[in-house]
C-alpha positions as CSV (number, residue, x, y, z in Angstrom):
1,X,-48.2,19.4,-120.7
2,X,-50.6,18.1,-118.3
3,X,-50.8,14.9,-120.8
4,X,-47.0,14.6,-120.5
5,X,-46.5,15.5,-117.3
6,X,-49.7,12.5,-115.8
7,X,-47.6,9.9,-118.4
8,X,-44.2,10.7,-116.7
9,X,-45.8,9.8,-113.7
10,X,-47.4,6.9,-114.7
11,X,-44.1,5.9,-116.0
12,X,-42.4,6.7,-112.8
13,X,-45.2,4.4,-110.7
14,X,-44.5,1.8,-113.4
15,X,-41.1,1.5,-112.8
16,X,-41.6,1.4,-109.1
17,X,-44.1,-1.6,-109.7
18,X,-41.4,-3.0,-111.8
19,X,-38.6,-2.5,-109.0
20,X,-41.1,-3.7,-106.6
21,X,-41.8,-7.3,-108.9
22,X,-38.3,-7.4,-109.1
23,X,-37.8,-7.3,-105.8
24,X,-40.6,-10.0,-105.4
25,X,-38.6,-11.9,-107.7
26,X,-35.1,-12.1,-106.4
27,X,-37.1,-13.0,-103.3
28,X,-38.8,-15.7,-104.9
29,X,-35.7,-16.9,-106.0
30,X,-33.8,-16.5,-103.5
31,X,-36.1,-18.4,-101.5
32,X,-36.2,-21.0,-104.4
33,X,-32.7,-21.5,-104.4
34,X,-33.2,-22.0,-100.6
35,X,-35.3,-25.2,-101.4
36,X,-33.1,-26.4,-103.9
37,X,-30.2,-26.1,-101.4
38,X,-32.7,-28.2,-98.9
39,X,-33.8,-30.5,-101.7
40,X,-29.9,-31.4,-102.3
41,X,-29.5,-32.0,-98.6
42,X,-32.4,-34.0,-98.3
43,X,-31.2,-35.9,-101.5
44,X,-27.9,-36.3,-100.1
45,X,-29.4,-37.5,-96.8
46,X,-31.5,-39.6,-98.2
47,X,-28.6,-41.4,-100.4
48,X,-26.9,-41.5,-97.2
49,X,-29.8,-43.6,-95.4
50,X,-30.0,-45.6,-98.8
51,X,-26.5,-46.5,-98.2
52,X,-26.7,-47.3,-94.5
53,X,-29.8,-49.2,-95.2
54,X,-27.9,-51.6,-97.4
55,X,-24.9,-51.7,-95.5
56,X,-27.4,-52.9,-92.7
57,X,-28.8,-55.4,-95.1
58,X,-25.9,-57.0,-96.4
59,X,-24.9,-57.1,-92.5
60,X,-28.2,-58.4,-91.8
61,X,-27.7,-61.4,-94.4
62,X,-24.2,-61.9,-92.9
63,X,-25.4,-62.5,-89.2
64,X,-28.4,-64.5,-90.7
65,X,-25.9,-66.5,-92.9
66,X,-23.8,-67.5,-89.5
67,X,-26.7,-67.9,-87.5
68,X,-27.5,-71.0,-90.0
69,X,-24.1,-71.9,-90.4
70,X,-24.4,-72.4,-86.8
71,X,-27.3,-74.2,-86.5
72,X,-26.4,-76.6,-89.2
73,X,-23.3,-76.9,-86.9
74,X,-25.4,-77.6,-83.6
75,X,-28.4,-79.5,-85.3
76,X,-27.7,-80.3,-88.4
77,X,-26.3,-83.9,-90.2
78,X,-22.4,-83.5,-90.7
79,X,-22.3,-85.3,-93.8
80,X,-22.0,-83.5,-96.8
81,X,-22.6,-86.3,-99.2
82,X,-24.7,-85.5,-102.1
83,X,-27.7,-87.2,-102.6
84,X,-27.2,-90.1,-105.4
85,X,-30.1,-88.6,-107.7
86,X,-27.7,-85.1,-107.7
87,X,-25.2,-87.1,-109.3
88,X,-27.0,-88.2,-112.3
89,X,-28.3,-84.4,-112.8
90,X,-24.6,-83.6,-112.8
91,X,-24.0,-85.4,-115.7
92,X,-26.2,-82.9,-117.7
93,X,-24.7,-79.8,-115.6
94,X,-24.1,-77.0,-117.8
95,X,-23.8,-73.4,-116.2
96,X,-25.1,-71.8,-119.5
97,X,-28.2,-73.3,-119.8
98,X,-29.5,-73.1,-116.0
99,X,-29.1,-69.3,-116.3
100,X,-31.3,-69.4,-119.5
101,X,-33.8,-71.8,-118.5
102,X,-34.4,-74.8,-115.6
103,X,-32.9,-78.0,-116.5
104,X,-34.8,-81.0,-117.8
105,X,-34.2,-84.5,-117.8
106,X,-35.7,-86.4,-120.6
107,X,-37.1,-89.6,-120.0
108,X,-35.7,-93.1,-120.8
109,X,-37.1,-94.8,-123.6
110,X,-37.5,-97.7,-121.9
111,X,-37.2,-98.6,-117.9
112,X,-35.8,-101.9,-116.8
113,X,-37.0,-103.4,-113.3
114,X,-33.8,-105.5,-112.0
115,X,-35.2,-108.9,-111.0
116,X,-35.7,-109.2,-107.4
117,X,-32.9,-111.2,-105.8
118,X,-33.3,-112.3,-101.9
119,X,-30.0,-111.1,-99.7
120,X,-28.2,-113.4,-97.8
121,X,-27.4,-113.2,-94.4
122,X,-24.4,-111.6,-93.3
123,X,-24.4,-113.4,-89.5
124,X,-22.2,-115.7,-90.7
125,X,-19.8,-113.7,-92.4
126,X,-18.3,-112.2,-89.2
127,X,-17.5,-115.3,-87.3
128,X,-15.8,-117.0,-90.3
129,X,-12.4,-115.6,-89.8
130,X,-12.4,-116.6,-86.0
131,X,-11.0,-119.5,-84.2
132,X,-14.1,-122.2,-83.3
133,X,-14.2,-124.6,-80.8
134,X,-16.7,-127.5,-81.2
135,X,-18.9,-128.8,-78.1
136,X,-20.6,-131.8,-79.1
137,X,-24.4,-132.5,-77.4
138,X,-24.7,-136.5,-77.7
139,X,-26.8,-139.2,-76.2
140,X,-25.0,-141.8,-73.8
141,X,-24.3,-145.3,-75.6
142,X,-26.8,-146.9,-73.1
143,X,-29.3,-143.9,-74.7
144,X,-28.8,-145.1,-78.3
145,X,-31.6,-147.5,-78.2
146,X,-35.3,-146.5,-80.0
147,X,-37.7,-146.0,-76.5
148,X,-40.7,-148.2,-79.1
149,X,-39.2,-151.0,-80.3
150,X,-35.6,-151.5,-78.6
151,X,-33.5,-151.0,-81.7
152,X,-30.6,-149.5,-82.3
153,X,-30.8,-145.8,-83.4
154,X,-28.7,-144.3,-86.7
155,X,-27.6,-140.9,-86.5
156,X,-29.9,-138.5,-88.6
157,X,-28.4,-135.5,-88.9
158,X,-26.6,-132.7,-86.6
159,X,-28.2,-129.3,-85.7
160,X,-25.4,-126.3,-85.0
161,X,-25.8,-123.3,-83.2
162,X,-23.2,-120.8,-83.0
163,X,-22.4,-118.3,-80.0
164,X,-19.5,-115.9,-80.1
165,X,-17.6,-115.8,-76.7
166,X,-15.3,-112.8,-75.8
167,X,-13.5,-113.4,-72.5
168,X,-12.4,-110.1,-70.3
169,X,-8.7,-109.1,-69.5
170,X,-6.7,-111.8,-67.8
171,X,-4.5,-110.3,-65.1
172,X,-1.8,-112.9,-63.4
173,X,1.9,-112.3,-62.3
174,X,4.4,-114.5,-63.6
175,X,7.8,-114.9,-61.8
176,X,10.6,-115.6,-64.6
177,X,12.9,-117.2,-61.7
178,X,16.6,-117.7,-63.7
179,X,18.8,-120.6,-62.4
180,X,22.3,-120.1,-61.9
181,X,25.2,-122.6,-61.8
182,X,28.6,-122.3,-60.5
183,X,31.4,-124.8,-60.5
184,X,32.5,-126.4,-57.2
185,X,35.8,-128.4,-58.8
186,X,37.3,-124.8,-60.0
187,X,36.4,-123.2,-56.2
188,X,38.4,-125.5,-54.6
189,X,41.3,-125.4,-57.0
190,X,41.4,-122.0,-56.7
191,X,40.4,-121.1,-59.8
192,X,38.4,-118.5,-61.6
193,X,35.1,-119.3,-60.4
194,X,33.0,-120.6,-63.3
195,X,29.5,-118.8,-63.5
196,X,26.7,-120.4,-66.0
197,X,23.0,-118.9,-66.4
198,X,19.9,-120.1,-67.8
199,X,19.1,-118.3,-70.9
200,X,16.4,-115.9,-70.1
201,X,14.6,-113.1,-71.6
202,X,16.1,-109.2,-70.8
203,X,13.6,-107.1,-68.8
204,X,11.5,-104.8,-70.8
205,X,12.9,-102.0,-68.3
206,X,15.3,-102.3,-65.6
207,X,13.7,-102.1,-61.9
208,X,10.4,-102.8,-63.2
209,X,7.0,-105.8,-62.8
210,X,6.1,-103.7,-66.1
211,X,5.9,-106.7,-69.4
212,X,5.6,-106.5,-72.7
213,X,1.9,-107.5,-72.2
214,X,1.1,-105.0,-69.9
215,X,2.7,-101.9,-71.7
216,X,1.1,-102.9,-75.3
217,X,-2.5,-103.2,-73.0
218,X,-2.0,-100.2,-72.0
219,X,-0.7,-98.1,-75.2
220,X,-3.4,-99.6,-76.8
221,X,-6.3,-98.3,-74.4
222,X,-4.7,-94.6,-75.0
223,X,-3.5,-94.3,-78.2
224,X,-6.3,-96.8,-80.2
225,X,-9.3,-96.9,-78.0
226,X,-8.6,-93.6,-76.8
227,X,-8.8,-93.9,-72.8
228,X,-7.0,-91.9,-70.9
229,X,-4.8,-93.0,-68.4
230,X,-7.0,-92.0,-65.2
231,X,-9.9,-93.6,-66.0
232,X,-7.4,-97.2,-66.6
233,X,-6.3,-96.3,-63.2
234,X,-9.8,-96.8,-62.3
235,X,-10.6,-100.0,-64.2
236,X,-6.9,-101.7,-62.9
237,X,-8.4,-101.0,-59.1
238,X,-11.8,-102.5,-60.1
239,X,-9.7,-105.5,-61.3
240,X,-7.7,-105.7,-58.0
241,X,-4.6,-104.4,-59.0
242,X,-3.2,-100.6,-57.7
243,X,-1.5,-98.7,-60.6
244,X,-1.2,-95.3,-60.7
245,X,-1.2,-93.1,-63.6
246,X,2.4,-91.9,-62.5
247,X,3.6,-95.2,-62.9
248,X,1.6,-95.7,-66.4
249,X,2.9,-92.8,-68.0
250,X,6.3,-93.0,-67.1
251,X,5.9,-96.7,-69.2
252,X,4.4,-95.0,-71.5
253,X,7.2,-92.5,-72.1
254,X,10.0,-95.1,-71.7
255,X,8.2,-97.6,-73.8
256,X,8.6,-95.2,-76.7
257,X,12.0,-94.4,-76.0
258,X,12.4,-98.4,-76.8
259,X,10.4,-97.8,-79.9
260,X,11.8,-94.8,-81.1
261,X,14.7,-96.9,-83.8
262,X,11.7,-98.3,-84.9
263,X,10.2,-94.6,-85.4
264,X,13.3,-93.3,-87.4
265,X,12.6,-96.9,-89.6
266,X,9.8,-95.7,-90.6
267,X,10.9,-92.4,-91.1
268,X,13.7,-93.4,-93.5
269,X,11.1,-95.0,-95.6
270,X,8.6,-92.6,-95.4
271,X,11.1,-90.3,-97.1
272,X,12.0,-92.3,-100.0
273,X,8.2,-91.3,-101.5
274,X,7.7,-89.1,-104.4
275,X,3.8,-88.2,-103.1
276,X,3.1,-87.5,-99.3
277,X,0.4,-86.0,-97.5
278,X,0.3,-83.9,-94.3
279,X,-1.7,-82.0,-92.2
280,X,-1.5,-80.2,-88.5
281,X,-3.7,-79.8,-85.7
282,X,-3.1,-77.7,-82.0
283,X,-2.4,-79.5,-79.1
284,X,-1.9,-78.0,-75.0
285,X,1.0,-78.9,-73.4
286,X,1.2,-77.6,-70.1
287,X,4.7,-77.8,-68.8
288,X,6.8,-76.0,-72.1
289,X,9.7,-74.2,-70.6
290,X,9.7,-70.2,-71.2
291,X,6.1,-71.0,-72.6
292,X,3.0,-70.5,-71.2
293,X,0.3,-73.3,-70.2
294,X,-2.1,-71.8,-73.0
295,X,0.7,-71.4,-75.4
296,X,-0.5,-73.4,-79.0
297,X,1.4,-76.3,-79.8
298,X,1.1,-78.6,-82.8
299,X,1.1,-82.1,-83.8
300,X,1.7,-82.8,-88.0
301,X,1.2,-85.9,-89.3
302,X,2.7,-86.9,-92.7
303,X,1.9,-90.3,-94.2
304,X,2.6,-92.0,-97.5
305,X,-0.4,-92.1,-100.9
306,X,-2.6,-94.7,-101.1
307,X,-0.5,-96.2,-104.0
308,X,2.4,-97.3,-101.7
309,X,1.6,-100.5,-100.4
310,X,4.0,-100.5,-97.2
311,X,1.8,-97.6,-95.9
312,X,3.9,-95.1,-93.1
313,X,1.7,-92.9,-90.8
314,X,4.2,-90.5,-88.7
315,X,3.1,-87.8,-85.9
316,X,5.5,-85.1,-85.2
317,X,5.5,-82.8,-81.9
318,X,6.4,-78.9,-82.5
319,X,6.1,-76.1,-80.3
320,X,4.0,-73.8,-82.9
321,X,3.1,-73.9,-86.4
322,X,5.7,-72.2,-88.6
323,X,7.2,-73.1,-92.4
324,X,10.6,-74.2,-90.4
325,X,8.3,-77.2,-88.9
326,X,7.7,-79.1,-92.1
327,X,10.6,-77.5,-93.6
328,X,12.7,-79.6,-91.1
329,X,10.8,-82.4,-90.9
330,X,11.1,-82.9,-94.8
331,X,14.8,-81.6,-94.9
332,X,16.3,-85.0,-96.7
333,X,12.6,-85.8,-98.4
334,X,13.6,-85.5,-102.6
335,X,9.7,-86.3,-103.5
336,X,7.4,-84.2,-105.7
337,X,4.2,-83.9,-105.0
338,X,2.8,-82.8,-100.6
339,X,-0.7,-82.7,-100.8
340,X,-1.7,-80.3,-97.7
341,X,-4.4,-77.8,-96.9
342,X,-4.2,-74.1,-97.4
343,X,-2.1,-73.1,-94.4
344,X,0.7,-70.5,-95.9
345,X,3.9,-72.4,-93.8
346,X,3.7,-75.3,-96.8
347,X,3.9,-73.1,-99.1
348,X,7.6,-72.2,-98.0
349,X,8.8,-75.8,-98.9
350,X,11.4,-75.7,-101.8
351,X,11.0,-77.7,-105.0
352,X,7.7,-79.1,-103.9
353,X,4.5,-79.4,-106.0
354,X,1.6,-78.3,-103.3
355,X,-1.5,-80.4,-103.8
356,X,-4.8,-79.0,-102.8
357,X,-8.0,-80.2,-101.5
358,X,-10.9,-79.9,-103.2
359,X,-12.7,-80.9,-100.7
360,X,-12.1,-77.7,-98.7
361,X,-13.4,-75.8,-101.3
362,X,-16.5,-78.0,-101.3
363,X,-17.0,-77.5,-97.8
364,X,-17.5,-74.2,-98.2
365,X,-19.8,-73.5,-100.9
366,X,-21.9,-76.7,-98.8
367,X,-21.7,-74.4,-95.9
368,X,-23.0,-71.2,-98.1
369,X,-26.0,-74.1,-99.6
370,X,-27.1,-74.8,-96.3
371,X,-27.2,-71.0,-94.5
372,X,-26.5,-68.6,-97.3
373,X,-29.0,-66.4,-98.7
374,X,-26.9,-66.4,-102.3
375,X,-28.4,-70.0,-102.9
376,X,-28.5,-70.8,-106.3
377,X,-24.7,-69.4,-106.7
378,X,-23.7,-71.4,-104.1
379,X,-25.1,-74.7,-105.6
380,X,-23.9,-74.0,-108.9
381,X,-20.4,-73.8,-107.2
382,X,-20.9,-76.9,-105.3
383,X,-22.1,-78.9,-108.2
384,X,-18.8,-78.5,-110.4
385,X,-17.1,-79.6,-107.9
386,X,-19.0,-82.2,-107.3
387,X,-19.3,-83.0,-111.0
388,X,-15.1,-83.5,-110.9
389,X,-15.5,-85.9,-107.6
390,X,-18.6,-88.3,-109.6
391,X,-16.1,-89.0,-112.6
392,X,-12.9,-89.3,-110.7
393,X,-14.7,-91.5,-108.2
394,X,-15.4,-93.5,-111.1
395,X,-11.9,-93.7,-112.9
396,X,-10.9,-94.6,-109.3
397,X,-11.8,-97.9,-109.1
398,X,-10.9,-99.2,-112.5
399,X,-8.1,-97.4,-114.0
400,X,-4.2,-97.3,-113.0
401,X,-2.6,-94.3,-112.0
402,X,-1.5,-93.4,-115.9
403,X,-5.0,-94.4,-117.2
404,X,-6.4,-91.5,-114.5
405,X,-3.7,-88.9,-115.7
406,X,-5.2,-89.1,-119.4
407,X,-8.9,-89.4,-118.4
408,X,-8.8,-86.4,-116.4
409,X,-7.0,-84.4,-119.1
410,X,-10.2,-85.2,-121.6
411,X,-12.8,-85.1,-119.0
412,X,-12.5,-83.7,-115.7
413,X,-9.5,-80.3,-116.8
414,X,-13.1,-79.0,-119.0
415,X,-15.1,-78.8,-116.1
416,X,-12.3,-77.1,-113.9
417,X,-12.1,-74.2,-116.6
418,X,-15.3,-74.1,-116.9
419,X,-15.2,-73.9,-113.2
420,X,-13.1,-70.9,-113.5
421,X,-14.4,-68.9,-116.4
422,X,-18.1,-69.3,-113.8
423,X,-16.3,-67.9,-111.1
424,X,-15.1,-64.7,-113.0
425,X,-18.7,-63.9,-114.2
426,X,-20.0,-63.7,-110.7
427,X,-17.0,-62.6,-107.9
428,X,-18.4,-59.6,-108.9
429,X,-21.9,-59.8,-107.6
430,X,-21.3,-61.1,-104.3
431,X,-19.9,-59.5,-101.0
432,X,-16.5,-60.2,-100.3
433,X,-17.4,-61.4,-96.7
434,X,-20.6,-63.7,-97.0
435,X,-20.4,-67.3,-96.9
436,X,-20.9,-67.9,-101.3
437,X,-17.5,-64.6,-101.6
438,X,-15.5,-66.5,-98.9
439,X,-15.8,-70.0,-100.9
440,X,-15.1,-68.4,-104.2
441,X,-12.1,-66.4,-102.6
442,X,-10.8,-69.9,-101.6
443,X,-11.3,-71.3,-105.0
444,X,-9.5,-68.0,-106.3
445,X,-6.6,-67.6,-104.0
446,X,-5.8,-72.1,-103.9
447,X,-6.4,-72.1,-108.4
448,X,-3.0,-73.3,-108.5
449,X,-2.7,-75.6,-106.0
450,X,-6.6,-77.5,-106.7
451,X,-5.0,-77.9,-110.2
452,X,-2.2,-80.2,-108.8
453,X,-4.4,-83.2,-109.2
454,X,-4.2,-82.6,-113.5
455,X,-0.4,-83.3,-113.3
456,X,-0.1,-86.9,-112.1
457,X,-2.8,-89.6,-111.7
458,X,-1.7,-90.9,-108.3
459,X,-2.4,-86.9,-107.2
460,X,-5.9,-86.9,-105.2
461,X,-8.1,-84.2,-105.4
462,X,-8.6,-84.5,-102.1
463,X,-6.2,-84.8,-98.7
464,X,-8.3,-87.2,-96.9
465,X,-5.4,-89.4,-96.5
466,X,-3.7,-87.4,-94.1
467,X,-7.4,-86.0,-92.5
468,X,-8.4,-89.3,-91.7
469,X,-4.9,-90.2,-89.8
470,X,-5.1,-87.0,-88.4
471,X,-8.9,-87.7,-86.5
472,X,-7.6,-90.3,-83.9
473,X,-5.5,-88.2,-82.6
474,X,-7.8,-85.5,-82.4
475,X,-10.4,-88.3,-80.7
476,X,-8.1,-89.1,-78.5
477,X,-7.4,-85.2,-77.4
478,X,-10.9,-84.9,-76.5
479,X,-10.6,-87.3,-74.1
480,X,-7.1,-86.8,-72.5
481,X,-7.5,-82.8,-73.7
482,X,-3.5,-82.1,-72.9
483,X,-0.2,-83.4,-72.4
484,X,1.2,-82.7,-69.6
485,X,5.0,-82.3,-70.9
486,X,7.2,-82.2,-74.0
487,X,8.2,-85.2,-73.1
488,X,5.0,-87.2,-72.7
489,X,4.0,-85.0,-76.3
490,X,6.9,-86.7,-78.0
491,X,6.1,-89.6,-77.0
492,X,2.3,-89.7,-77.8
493,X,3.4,-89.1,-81.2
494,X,5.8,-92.0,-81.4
495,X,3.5,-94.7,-80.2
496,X,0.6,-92.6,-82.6
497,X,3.0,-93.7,-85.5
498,X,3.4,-97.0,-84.6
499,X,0.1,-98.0,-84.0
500,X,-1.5,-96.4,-86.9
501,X,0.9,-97.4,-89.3
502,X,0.1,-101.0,-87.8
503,X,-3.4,-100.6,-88.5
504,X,-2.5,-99.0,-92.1
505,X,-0.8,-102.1,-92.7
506,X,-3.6,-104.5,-91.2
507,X,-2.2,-106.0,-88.0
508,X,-3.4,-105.9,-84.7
509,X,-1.8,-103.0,-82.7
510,X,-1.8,-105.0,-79.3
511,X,-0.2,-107.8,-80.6
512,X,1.9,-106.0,-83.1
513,X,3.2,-104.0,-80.3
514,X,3.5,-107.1,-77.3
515,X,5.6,-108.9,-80.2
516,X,7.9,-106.0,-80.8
517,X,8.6,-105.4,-77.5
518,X,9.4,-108.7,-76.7
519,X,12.0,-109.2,-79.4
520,X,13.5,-105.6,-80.6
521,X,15.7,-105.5,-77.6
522,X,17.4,-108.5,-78.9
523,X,18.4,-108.0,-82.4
524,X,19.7,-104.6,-83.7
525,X,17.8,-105.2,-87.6
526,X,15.2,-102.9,-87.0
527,X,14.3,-104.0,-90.4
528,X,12.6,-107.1,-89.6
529,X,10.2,-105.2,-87.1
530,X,8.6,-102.6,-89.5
531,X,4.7,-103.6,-89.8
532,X,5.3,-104.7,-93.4
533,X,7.8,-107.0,-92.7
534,X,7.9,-110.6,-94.2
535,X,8.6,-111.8,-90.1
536,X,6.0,-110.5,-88.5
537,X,3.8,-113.5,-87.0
538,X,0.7,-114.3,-88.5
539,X,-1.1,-113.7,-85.1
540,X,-0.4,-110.1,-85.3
541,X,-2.1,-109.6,-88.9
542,X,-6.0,-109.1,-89.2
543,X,-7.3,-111.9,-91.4
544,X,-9.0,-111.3,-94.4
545,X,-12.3,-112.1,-95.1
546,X,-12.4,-115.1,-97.8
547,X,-13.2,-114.1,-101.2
548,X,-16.5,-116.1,-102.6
């Protein structure tokens, strides 16, 4: 019993060591559990860092990619040509195979070394269109004799040395004094007196010394050479002569007034195009009523394609920038194709074909080249595009418009897939925001408009047409920075179209304008005015250099 009695209590201390390690146990594991609820929230925090961390990285590599942008902006070249050696790599471009391996050019067979051919001289070339006046250098008769033996001397030969000679402004009043004849006989008969007048030409305006010389001087200073009126206040006192700019913009506003018919001339015929090109750009005017000063305005300019050869560059003044601009503008226009930029308000024109610029989406994958950290995607962007510029360049300058509708189709509409497809395999790898996702979110979003240029040869695949006639304006706002009213607005953008559809056509806009001042008061055919008119003068055209 004793035997039974020590086992029961051996038992009975067993199972309280058993409770006891039990007890341990759950401890243990409660206590483990504790660190695996730590552990997860560690984990978790440590994701959560992760996360920041590469948030603050991708924000990094934004700042450092505008940082660039802007020093490329401050201190960098603006041109965003590609270097000549690029385009012969294109020609070998194929996405595919730089992802599998670097590209490489095999070497020519054989290399041919042009024969080297002197150049001439140019001097000569830009004198050759000017008006010369000979001065002859010769001895006296008397001086004709030889000093050794007393002979007469034979002319050997002549030696010519030529000097170009600009002289400044002129400035001189001339009095147009008008004789007037009445007759006596009917006076004393009591007659109707008889009044005759000399023929005389009408006063550019009324009350005014202003001439048709003086107005088209000073247009041309503003609107061409891009000199504000104060500082030709300045120069007209150096010269002796006290004009104010009061009295040169109120000229200015009044001579376009008088040019206006000639304005809604061009306008008539700018309209009757099938292709156009436009573009905007803000402009200050300080006196708008119920605006204020720092209220945006806008000037457009639309102009014709390079295939019409009566060229018609027209500025229009608005008060802001909305679709019921153009859409107003355009209201009797029946053409196709508007090649503009990405701005929404075109895209509210009806029955119109947009044309995109692929020059914008260039711009920007250049921009991501030169600061982003995305490189290589960036360049492989850039260089299908500028695969499509190299063979449209090309087909440029020796095909006609039909010729370039069919070339692209076989050539240049594979690359612009292909331009695509590349696009789709890597929007995915690249934030939304940096330089590289903002140029292929252009691509994406303008697809349909960039692909304009595979409907119709004449269709550019750029807008530089209406860029270009859109910079002197924006020259000349840097200089004059504002108008001062709507008024002086509209007007700016009158003489604008006259003088640089002028220059589109080749004439001189002084002259063009001094001879259309002095006649379009007196004959009502606007027609014979426009700046591809058979009548206009020959001294208001730009000669030609002759072809050799």
């Amino acid at each position: 019993m004793n035997i039974i009695e020590q086992y029961k209590s051996e038992i009975v201390a067993l199972k309280s060591l058993l409770e006891q390690k039990n007890d341990e146990i759950k401890e243990k594991d409660v206590e483990l559990n504790q660190k695996d609820v730590e552990l997860n929230q560690k984990n978790v925090e440590l994701e959560e860092k992760n996360t920041e961390i590469q948030s603050l990285r991708k924000l990094n590599d934004w700042y450092l990619e505008q940082f660039k942008l802007k020093q490329k902006e401050k201190f960098g070249k603006s041109s965003e040509k590609a270097d000549p050696n690029q385009l012969d790599f294109l020609d070998i471009f194929n996405e595919a195979e730089i992802i599998k391996e670097p590209i490489v050019i095999e070497p020519e067979l054989e290399t041919v070394v042009k024969e080297h051919t002197r150049k001439k001289s140019k001097k000569g070339k830009a004198l050759e269109n000017l008006e010369t006046q000979q001065v002859h250098y010769d001895l006296a008769d008397e001086e004709k004799i030889c000093d050794v033996c007393g002979e007469p001397l034979t002319e050997m030969k002549t030696e010519t040395r030529k000097e170009l000679v600009i002289k400044p402004a002129e400035t001189y009043v001339v009095e147009h004094i008008t004789h007037v004849y009445s007759c006596r006989n009917c006076d004393k008969n009591g007659l109707d007196g008889f009044i005759k007048k000399a023929p005389h030409p009408k006063a550019l305006m009324e009350k005014s010394f202003v001439s048709p010389e003086l107005l088209a001087y000073v247009m041309n200073q503003k609107y061409t050479l891009a000199q504000p009126l104060y500082r030709q206040e300045q120069e007209f006192h150096r010269l002796g002569i006290e004009l104010s700019r009061q009295n040169l913009s109120n000229w200015i506003i009044k001579g376009s007034g008088l040019l206006k018919p000639l304005y809604e001339a061009m306008k008539s015929s700018l309209l009757k195009e099938e292709l156009l090109h436009a573009d905007e750009t803000p402009l200050e005017v300080l006196n708008e009523p119920g605006r204020k000063a720092t209220s945006k305005s806008y000037v457009w300019v639309y102009r014709t394609s390079e295939y019409n050869n009566n060229p018609v560059v027209l500025y229009e003044y608005t008060q802001g920038r909305g679709s019921v601009f153009p859409k107003n503008f355009l209201k009797d226009w029946q053409g196709k194709y508007l090649h503009c930029d990405g701005y929404v308000g075109y895209k509210k024109l009806e029955n119109v074909t947009l044309c995109g610029c692929l020059v914008h989406a260039k711009r920007k994958f250049h921009e991501a080249v030169e600061a982003s950290l995305n490189n290589e995607i960036a360049k492989t962007g850039e260089r299908y595009i500028q695969k499509m510029f190299a063979i449209d360049k090309r087909l440029q300058k020796e095909h006609t418009a039909n010729e370039i509708y069919k070339i692209r189709q076989e050539k240049i509409k594979p690359i612009f897939e292909e331009f695509y497809e590349w696009i789709a395999t890597v929007e995915g790898q690249i934030l939304p925001k940096s330089l590289v996702g903002k140029a292929i979110s252009y691509a994406q979003n303008q697809k349909p408009y960039l692909s304009s240029f595979l409907l119709d040869g004449r269709i550019q695949l750029t807008n530089n047409q209406a860029e270009q006639s859109i910079k002197p304006f924006v020259i000349g706002r840097k200089n004059w920075l504002f108008a001062n009213t709507p008024n002086g607005a509209n007007a700016s953008t009158i003489i604008y179209s006259i003088i640089q559809t002028a220059i589109s056509n080749n004439l001189k806009p002084e002259k063009y304008l001094v001879y259309v001042f002095k006649q379009i008061q007196q004959d009502e055919d606007i027609g014979k005015y426009l700046p591809w008119s058979d009548e206009i003068p020959e001294y208001c055209k730009i000669k030609k250099p002759k072809q050799k």
